[in-house]
N, C-alpha and C positions, 0 to 999 in steps of 0.2 A: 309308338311304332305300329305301323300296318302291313303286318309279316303277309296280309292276303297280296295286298298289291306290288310284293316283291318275292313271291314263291318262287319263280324262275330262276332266281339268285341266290338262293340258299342252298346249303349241301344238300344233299342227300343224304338219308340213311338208309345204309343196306340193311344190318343186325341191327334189333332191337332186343332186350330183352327185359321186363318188366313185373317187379312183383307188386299188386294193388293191396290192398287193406278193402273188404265188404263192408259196408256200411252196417253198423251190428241192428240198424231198425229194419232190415232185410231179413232177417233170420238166416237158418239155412234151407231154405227152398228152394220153391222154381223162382222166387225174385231173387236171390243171391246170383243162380245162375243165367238169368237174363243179364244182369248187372255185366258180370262177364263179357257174354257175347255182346252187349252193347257198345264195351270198353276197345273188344277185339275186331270188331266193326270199325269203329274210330280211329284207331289205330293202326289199321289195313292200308286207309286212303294216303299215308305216307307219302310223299316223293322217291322213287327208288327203294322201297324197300323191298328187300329179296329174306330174308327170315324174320319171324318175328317170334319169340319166344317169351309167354304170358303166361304167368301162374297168379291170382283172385287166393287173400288168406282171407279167409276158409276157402278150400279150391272144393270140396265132395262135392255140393249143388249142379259147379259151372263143370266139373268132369264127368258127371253122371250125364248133363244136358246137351254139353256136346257130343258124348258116345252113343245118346239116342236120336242124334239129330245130323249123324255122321252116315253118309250115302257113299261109300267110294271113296272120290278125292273133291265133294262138296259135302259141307255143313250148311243146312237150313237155317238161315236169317243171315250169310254171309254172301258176298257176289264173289263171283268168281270160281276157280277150281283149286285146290293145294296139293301138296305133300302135307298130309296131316300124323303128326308121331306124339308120343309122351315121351319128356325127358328130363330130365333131372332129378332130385334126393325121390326118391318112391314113385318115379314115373308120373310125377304131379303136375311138372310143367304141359303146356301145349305148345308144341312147335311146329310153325305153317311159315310154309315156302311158295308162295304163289308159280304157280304152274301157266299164268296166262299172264305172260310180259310182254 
């Protein structure tokens, strides 16, 4: 199947919501949380999507990287503008709502 050559056809998804597993040859560092943001990047180019809700096990790395890389309503290495919040068991999740539809 060539889901590129039939994107215009496929649903959309508005909500996403996604828990990853870190590769444990990452550690917990700055690669664990680029990992993340790389995932959340990917993830973004959706078709329709209006929330997207991501938590990375182990999430400390990718929440400490976005909270230093968080300007307002842009995070550095991501396009666009959101609503950007934490939610879920301990404020762990990230949850971005794109602000440029």
């Amino acid at each position: 199947v060539t889901w590129g050559d039939m994107a215009d056809k496929l649903p959309t998804i508005s909500v996403l919501e996604m828990f990853v597993e870190v590769p444990e040859d990452l550690g917990d560092g700055d690669a664990a949380g680029e990992f993340g943001i790389a995932c959340v990047r990917s993830l973004l180019k959706i078709r329709g999507i209006k929330e997207l809700r991501f938590q990375p096990i182990p999430n400390e790395a990718f929440k400490r990287l976005v909270e230093e890389r968080t300007n307002g309503d842009a995070i550095e290495g991501l396009e666009k503008r959101h609503d950007i919040s934490w939610g879920g068991y301990q404020e762990n999740m990230l949850i971005l709502k794109p602000l440029d539809t």
